[in-house]
PALUMFI-235634 format. One record per atom (N, C-alpha, C, O): residue in one letter; atom name; x, y, z. Coordinates in steps of 0.2 Angstrom, whole numbers, plus 2048, in hexadecimal, padded with zeros to 3 digits. Layout:
PALUMFI-235634
(node "A" "CA" (X Y Z))
...
END
This chain:
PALUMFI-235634
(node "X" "N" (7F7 7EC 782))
(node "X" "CA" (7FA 7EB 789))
(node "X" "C" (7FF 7E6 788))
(node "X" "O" (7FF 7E1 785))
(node "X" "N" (804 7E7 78A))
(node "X" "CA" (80B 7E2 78C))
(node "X" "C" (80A 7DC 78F))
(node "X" "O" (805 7DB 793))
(node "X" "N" (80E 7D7 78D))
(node "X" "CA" (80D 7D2 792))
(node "X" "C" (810 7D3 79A))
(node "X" "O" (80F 7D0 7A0))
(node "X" "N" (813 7D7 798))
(node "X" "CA" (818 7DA 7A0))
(node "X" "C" (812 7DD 7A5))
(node "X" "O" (811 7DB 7AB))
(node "X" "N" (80F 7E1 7A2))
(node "X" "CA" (80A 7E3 7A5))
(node "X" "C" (805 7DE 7A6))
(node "X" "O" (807 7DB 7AB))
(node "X" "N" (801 7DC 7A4))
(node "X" "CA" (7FF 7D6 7A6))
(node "X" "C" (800 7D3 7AB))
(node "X" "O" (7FC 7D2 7AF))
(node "X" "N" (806 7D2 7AB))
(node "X" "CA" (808 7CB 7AF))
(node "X" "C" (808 7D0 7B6))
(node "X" "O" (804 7CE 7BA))
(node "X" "N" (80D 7D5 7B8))
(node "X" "CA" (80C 7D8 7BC))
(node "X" "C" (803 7DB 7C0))
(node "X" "O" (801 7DB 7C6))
(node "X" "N" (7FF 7DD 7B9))
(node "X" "CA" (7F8 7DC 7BE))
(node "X" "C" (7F6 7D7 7C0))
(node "X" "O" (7F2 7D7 7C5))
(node "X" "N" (7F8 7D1 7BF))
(node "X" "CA" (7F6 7CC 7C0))
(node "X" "C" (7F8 7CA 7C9))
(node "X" "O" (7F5 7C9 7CE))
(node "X" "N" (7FE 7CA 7C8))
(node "X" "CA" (801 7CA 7CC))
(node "X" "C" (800 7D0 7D4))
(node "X" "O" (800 7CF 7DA))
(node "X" "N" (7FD 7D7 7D2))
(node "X" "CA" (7FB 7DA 7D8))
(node "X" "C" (7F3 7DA 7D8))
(node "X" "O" (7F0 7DD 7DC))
(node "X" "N" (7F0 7D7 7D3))
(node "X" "CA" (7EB 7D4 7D6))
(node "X" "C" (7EB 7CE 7DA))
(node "X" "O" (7E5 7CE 7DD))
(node "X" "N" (7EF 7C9 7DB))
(node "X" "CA" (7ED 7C3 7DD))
(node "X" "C" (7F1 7C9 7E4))
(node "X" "O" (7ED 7C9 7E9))
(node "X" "N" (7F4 7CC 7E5))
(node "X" "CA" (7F6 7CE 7EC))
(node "X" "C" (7F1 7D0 7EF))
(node "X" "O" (7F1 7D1 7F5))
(node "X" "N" (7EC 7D1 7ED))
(node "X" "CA" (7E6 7D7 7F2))
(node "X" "C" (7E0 7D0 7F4))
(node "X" "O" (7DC 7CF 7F9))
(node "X" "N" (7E1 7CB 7EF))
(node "X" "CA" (7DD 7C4 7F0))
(node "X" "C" (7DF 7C0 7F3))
(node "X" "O" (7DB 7BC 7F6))
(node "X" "N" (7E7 7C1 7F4))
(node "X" "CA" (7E8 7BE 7FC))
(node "X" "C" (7EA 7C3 803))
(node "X" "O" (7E8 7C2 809))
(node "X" "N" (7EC 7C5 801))
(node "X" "CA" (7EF 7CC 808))
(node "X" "C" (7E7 7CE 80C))
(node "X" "O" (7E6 7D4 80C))
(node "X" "N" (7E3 7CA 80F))
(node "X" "CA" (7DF 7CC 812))
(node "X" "C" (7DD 7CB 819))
(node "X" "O" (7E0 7C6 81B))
(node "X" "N" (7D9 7D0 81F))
(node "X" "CA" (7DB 7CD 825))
(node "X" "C" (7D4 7CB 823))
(node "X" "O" (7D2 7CB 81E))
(node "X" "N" (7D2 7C9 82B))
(node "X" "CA" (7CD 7C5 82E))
(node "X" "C" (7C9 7CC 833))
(node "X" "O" (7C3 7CD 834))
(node "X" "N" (7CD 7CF 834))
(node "X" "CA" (7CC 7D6 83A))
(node "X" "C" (7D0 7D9 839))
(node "X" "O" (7D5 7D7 838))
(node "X" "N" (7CF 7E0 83B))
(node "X" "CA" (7D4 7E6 83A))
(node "X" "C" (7D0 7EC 841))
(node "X" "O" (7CB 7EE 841))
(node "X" "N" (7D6 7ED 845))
(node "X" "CA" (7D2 7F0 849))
(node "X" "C" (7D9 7F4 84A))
(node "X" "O" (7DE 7F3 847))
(node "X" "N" (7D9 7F8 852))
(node "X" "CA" (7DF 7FD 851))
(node "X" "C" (7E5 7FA 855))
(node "X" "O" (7EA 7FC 855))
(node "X" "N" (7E3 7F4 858))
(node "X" "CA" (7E7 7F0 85B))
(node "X" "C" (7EB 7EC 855))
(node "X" "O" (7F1 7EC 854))
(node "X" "N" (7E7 7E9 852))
(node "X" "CA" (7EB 7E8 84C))
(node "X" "C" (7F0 7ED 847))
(node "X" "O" (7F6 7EB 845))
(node "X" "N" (7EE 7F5 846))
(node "X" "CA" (7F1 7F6 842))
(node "X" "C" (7F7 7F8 846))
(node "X" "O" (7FC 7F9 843))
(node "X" "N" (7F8 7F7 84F))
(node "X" "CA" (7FE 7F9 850))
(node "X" "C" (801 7F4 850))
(node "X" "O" (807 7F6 850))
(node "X" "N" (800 7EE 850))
(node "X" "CA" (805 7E8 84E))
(node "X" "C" (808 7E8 849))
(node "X" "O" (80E 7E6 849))
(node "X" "N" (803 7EA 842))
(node "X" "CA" (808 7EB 83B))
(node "X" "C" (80B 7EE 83B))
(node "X" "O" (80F 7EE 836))
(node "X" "N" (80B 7F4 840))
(node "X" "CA" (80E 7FD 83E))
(node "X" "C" (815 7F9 841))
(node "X" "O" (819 7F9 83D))
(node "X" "N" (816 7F8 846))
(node "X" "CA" (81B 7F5 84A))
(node "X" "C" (81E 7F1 846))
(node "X" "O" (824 7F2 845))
(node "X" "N" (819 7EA 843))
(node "X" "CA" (820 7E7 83E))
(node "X" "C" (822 7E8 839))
(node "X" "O" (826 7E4 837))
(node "X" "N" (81F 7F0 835))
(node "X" "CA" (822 7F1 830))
(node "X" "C" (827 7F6 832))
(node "X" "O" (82B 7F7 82E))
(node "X" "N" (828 7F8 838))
(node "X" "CA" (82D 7FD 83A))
(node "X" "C" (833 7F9 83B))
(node "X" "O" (839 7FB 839))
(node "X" "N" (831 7F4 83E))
(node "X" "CA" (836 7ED 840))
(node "X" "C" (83A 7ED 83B))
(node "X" "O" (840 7EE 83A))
(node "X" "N" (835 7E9 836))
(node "X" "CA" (837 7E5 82E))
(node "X" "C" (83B 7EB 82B))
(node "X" "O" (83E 7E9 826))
(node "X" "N" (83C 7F2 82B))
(node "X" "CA" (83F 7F8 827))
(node "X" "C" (843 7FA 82B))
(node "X" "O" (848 7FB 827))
(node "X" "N" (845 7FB 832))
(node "X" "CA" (84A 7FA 836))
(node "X" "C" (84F 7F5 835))
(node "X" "O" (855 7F6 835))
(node "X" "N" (84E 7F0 833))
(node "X" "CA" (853 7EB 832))
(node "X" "C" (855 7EB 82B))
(node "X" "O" (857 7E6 829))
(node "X" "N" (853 7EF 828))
(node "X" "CA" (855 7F1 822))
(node "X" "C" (857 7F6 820))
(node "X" "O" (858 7F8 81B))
(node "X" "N" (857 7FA 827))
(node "X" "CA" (85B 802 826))
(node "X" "C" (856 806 81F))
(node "X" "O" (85A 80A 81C))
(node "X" "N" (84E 805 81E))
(node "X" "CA" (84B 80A 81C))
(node "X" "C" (84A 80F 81F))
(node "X" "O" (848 811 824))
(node "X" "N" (84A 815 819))
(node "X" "CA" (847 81B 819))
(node "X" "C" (841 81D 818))
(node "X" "O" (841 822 815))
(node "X" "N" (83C 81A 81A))
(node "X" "CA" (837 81B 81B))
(node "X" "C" (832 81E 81F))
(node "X" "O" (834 820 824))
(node "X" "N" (82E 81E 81C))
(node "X" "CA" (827 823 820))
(node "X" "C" (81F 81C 81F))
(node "X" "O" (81D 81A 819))
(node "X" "N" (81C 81A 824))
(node "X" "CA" (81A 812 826))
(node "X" "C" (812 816 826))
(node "X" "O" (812 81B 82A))
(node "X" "N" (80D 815 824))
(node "X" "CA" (806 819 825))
(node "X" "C" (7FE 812 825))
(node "X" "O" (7FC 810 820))
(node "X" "N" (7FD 812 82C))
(node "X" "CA" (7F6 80D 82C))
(node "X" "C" (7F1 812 82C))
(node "X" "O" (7F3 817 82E))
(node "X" "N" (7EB 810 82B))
(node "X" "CA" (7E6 815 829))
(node "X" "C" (7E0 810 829))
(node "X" "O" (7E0 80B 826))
(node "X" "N" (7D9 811 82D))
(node "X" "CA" (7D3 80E 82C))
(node "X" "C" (7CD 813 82B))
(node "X" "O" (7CC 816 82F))
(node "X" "N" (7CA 813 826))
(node "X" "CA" (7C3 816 823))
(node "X" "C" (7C5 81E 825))
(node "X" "O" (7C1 822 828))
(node "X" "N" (7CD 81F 821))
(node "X" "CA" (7CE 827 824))
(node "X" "C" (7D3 829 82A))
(node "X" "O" (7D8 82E 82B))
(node "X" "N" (7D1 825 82D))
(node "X" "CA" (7D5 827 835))
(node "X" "C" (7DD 825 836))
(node "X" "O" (7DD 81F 839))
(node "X" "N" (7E1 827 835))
(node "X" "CA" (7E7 826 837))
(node "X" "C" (7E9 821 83C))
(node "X" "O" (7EA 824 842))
(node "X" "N" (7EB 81B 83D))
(node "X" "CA" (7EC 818 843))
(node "X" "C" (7F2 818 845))
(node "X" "O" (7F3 818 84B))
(node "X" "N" (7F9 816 841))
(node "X" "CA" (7FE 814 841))
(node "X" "C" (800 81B 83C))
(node "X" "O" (7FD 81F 839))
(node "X" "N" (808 81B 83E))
(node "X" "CA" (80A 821 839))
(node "X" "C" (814 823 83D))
(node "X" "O" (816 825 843))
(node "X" "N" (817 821 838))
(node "X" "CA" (81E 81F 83B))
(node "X" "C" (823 821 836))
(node "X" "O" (824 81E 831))
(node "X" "N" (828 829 838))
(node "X" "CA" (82C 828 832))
(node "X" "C" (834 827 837))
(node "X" "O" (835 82A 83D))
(node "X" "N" (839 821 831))
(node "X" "CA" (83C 81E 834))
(node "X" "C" (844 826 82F))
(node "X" "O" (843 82A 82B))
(node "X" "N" (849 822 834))
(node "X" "CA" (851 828 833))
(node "X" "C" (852 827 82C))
(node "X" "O" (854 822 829))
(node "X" "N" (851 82E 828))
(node "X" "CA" (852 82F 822))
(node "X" "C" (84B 82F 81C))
(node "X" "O" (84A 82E 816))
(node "X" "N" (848 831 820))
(node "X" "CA" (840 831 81C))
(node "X" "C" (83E 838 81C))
(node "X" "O" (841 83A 821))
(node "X" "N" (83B 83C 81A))
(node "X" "CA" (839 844 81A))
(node "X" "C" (832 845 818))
(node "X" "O" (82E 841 815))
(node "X" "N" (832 84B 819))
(node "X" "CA" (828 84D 819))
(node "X" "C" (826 84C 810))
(node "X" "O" (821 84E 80E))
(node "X" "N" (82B 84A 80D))
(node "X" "CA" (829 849 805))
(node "X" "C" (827 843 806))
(node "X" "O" (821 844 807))
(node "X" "N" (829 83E 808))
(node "X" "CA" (827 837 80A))
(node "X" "C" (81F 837 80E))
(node "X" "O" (81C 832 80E))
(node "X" "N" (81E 83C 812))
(node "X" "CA" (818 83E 817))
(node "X" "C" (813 83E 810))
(node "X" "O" (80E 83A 810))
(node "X" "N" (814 842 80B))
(node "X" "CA" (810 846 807))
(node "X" "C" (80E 841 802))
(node "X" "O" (809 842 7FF))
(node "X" "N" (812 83C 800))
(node "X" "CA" (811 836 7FC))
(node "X" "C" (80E 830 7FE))
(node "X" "O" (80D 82C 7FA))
(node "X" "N" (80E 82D 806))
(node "X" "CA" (809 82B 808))
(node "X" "C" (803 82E 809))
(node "X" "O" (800 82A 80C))
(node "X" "N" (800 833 80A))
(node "X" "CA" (7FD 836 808))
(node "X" "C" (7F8 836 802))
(node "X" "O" (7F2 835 802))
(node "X" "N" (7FC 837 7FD))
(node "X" "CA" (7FB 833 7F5))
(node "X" "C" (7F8 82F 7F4))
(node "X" "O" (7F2 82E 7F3))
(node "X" "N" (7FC 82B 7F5))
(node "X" "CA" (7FA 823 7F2))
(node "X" "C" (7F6 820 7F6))
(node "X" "O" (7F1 81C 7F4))
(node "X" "N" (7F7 821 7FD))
(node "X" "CA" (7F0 821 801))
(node "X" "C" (7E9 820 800))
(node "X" "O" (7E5 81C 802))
(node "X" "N" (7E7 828 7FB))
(node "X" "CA" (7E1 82B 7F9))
(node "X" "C" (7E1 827 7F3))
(node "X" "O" (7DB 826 7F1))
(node "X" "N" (7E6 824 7EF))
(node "X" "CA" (7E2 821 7E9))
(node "X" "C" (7E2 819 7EB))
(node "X" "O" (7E2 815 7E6))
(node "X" "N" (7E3 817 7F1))
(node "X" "CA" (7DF 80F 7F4))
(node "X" "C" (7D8 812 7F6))
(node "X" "O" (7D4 80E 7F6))
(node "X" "N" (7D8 816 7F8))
(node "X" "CA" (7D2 819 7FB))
(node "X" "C" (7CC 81B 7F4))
(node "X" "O" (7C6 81A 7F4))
(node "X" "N" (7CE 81D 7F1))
(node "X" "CA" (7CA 81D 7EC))
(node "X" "C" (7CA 819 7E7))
(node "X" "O" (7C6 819 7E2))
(node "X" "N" (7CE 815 7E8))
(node "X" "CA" (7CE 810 7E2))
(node "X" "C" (7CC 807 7E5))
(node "X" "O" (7C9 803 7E3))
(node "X" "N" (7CF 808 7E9))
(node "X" "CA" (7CD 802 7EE))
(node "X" "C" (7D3 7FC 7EC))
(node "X" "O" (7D3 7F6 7EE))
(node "X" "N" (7D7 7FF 7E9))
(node "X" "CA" (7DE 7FA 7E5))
(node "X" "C" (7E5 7FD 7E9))
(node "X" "O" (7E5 802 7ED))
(node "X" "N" (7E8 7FB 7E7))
(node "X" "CA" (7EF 7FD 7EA))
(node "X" "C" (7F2 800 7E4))
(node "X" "O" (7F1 7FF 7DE))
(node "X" "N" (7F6 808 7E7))
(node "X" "CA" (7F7 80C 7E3))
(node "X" "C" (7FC 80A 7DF))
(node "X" "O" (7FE 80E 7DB))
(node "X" "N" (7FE 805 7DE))
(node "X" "CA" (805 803 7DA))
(node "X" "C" (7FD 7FD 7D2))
(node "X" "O" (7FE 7FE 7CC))
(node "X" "N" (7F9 7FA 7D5))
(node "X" "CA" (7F5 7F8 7D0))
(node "X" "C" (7F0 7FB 7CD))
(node "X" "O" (7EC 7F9 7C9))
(node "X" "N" (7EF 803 7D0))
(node "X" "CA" (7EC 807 7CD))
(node "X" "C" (7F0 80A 7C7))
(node "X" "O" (7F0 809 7C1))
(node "X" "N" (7F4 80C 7CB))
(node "X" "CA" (7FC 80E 7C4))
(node "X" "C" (7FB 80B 7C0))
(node "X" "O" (7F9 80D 7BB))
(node "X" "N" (7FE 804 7C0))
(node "X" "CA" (7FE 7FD 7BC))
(node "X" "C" (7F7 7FF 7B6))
(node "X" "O" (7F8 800 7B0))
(node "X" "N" (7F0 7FF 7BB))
(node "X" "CA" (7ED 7FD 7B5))
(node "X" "C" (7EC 802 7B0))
(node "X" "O" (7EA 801 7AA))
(node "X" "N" (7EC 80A 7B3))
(node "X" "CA" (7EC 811 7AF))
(node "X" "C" (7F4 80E 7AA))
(node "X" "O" (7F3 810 7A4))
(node "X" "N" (7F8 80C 7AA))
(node "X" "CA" (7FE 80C 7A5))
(node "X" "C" (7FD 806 7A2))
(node "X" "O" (803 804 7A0))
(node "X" "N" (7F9 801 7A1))
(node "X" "CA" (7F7 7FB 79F))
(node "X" "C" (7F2 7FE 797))
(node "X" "O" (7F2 7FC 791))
(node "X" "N" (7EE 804 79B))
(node "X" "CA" (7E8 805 796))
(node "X" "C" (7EB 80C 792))
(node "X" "O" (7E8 80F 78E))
(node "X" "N" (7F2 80C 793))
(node "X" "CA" (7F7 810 78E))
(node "X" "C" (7F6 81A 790))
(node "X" "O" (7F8 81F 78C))
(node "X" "N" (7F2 818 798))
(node "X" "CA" (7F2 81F 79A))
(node "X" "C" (7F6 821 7A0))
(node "X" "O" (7FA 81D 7A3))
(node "X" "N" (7F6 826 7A1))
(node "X" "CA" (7FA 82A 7A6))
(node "X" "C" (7F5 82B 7AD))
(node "X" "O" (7F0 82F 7AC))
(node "X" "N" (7F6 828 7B3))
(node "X" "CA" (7F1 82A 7B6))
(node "X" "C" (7F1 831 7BA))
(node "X" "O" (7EC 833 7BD))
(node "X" "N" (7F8 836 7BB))
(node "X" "CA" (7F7 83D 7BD))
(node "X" "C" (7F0 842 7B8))
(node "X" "O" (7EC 847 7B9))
(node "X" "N" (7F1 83F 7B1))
(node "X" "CA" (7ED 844 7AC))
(node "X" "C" (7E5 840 7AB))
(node "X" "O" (7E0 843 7AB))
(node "X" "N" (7E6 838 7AA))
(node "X" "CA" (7E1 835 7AA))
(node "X" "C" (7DD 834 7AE))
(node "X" "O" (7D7 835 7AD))
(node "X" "N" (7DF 833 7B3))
(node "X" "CA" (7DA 831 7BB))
(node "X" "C" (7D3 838 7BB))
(node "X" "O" (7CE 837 7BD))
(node "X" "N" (7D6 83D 7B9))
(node "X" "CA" (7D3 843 7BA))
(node "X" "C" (7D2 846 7C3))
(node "X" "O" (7CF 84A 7C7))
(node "X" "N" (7D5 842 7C2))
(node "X" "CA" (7D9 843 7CC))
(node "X" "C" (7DE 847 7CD))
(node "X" "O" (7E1 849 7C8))
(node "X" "N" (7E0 84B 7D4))
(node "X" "CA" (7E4 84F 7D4))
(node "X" "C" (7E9 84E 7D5))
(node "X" "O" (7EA 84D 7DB))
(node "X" "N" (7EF 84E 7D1))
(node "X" "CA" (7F6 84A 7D4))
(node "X" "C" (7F9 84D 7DA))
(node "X" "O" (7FF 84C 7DB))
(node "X" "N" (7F6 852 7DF))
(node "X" "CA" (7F9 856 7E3))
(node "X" "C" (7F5 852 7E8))
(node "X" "O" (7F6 854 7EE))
(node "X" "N" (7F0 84E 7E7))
(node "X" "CA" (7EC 849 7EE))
(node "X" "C" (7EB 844 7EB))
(node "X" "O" (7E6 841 7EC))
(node "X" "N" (7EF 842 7E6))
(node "X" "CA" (7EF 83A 7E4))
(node "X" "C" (7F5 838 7E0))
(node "X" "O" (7F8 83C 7DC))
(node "X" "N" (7F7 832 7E2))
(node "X" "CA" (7FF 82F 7DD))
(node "X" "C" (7FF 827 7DC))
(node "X" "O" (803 824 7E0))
(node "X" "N" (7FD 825 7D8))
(node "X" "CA" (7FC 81D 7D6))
(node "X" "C" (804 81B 7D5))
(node "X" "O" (806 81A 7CF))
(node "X" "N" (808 81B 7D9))
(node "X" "CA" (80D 817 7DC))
(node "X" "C" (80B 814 7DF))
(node "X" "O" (805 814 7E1))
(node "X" "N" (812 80F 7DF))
(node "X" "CA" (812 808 7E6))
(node "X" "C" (813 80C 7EB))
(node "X" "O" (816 811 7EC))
(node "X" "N" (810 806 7F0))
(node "X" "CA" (814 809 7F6))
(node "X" "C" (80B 808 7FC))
(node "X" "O" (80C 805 801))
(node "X" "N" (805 80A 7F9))
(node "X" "CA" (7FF 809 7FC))
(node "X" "C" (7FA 805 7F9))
(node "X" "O" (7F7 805 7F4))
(node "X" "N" (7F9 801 800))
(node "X" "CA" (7F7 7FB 7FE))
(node "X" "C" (7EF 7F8 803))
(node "X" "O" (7EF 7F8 809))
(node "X" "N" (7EA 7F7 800))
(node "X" "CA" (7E3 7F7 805))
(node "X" "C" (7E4 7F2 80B))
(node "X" "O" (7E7 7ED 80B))
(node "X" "N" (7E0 7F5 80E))
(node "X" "CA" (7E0 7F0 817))
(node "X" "C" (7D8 7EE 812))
(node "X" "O" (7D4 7F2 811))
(node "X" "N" (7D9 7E6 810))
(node "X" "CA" (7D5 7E2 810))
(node "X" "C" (7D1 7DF 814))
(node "X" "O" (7D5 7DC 818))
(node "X" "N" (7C9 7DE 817))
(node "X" "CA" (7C5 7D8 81C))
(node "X" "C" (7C1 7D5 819))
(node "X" "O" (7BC 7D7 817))
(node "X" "N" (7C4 7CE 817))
(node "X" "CA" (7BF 7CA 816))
(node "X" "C" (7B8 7CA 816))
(node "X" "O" (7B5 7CA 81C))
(node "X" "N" (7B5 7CB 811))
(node "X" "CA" (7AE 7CC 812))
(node "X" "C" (7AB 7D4 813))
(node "X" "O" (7A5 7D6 815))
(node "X" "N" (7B0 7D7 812))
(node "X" "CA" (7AD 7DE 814))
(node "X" "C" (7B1 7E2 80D))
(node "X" "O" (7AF 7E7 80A))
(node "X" "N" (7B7 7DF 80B))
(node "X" "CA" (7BA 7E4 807))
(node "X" "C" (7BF 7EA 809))
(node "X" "O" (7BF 7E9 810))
(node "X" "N" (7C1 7EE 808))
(node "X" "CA" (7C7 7F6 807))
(node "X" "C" (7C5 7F7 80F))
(node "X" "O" (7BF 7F8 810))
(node "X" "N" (7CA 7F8 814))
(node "X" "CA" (7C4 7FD 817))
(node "X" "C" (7CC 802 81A))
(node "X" "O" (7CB 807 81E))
(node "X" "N" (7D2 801 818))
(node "X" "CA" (7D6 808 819))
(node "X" "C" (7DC 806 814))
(node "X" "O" (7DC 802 810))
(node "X" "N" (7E2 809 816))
(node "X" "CA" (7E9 807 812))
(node "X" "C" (7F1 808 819))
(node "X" "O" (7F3 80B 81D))
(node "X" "N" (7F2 800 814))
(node "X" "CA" (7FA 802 819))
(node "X" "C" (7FE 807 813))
(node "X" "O" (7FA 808 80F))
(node "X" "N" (805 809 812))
(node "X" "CA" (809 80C 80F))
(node "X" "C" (80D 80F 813))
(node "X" "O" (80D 811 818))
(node "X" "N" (815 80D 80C))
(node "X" "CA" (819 80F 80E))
(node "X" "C" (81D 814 809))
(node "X" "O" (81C 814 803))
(node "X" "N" (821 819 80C))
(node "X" "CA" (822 81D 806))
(node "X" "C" (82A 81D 809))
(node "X" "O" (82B 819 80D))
(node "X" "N" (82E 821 804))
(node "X" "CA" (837 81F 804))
(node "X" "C" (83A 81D 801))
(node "X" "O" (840 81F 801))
(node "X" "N" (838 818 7FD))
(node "X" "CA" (83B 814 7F8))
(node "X" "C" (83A 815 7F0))
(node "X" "O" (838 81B 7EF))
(node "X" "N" (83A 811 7EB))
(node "X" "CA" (838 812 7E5))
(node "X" "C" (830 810 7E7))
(node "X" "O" (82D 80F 7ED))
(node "X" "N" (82C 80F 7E1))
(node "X" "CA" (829 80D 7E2))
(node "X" "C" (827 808 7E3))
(node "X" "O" (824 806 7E8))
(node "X" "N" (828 804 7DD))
(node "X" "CA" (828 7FD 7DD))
(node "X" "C" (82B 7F8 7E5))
(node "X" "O" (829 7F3 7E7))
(node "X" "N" (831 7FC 7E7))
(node "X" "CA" (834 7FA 7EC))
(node "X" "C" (82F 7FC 7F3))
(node "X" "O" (830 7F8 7F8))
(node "X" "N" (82C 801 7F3))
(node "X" "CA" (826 802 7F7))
(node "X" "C" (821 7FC 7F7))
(node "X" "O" (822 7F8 7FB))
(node "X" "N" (81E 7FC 7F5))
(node "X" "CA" (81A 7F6 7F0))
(node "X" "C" (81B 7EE 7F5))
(node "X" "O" (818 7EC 7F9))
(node "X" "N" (821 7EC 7F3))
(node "X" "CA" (824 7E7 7F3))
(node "X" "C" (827 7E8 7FD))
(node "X" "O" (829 7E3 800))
(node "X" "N" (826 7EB 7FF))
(node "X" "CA" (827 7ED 806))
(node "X" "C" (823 7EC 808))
(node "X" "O" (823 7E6 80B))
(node "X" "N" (81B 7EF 808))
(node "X" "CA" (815 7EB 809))
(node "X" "C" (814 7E8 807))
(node "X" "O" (810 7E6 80B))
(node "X" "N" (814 7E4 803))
(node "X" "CA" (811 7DF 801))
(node "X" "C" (813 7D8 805))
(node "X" "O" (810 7D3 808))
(node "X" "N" (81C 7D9 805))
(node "X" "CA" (820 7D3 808))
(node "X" "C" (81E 7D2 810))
(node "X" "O" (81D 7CD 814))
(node "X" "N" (81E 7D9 812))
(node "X" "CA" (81E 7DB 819))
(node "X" "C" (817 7D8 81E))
(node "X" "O" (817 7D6 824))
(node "X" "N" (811 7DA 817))
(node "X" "CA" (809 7D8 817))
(node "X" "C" (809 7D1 818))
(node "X" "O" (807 7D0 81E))
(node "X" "N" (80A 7CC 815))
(node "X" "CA" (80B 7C7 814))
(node "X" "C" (80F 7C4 817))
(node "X" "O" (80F 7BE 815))
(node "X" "N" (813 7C4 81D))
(node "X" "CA" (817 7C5 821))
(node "X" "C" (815 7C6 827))
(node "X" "O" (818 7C3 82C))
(node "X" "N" (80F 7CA 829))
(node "X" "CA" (80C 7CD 830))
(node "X" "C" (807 7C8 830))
(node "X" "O" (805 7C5 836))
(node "X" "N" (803 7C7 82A))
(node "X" "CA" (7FB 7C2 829))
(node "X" "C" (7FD 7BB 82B))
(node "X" "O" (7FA 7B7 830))
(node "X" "N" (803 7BA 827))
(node "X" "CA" (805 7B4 829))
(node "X" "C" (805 7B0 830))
(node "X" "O" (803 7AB 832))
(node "X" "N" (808 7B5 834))
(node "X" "CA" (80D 7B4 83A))
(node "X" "C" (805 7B6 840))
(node "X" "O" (805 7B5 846))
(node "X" "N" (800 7B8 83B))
(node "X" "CA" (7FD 7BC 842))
(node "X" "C" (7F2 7B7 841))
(node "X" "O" (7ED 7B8 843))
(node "X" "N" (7F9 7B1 83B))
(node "X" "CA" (7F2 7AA 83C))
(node "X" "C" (7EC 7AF 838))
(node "X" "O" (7E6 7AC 837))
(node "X" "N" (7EE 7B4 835))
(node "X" "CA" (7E8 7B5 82E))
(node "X" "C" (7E8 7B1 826))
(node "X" "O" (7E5 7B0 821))
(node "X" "N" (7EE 7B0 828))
(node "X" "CA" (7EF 7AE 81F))
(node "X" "C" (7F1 7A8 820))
(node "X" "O" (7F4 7A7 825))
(node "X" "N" (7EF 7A3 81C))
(node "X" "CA" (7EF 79A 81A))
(node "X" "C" (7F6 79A 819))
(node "X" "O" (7FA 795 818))
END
């Protein structure tokens, strides 16, 4: 394994160790849906924006220049925070850490799964995983980095995060 890789798991694990609420209710997930729409609007993203708890759809927003492929990849990466309980960009990471490919390795279906960035777990303290925000449109990594900033940004501002 690389030290590159390495560093980078390290690094989106400590995101899931901080990026945590306190509560997650559907009142919440439209405030984040709203300031990720905000935060990618002022950025003139092409995006497709998706909040999700135990299944259920709550938020779901695509923004000028995003298309139903972008629908179909949050979708994806979705399903492998939901089965994996990590974010699809450090599930990726750690299937290519251990020198495998996770479309053939995972023995998952790459047509209902995609370990890209971009989907990332709605954390609660004390409870663990219980849905995924995600963003599709960009690369992946840039996906990734969208939520994460964005996350981190909302927790902040909304008195969850130190």
């Amino acid at each position: 394994m690389s030290e590159d890789l390495d560093s980078l798991m390290a690094r989106l694990e400590a995101q899931e160790e901080q990026l945590i609420f306190r509560t997650f209710d559907t009142e919440t997930s439209w405030r984040l849906g709203v300031h990720l729409i905000e935060a990618a609007r002022a950025r003139n993203l092409p995006v497709v924006i998706s909040i999700r708890r135990n299944g259920q759809r709550l938020f779901h927003a695509a923004l000028k220049g995003a298309s139903t492929d972008n629908d179909a990849w949050v979708d994806r990466k979705a399903a492998v925070v939901d089965h994996f309980g990590h974010s699809s960009y450090l599930v990726g990471t750690r299937f290519l850490a251990d020198g495998q490919d996770f479309d053939t390795s995972s023995r998952l279906d790459p047509y209902r799964f995609a370990a890209h960035g971009g989907a990332f777990p709605i954390l609660i303290r004390g409870v663990g995983a219980v849905g995924t925000v995600c963003v599709s449109g960009l690369t992946a990594i840039e996906d990734h980095a969208f939520v994460v900033e964005e996350l981190e940004k909302f927790l902040r501002a909304d008195g969850q995060l130190a």
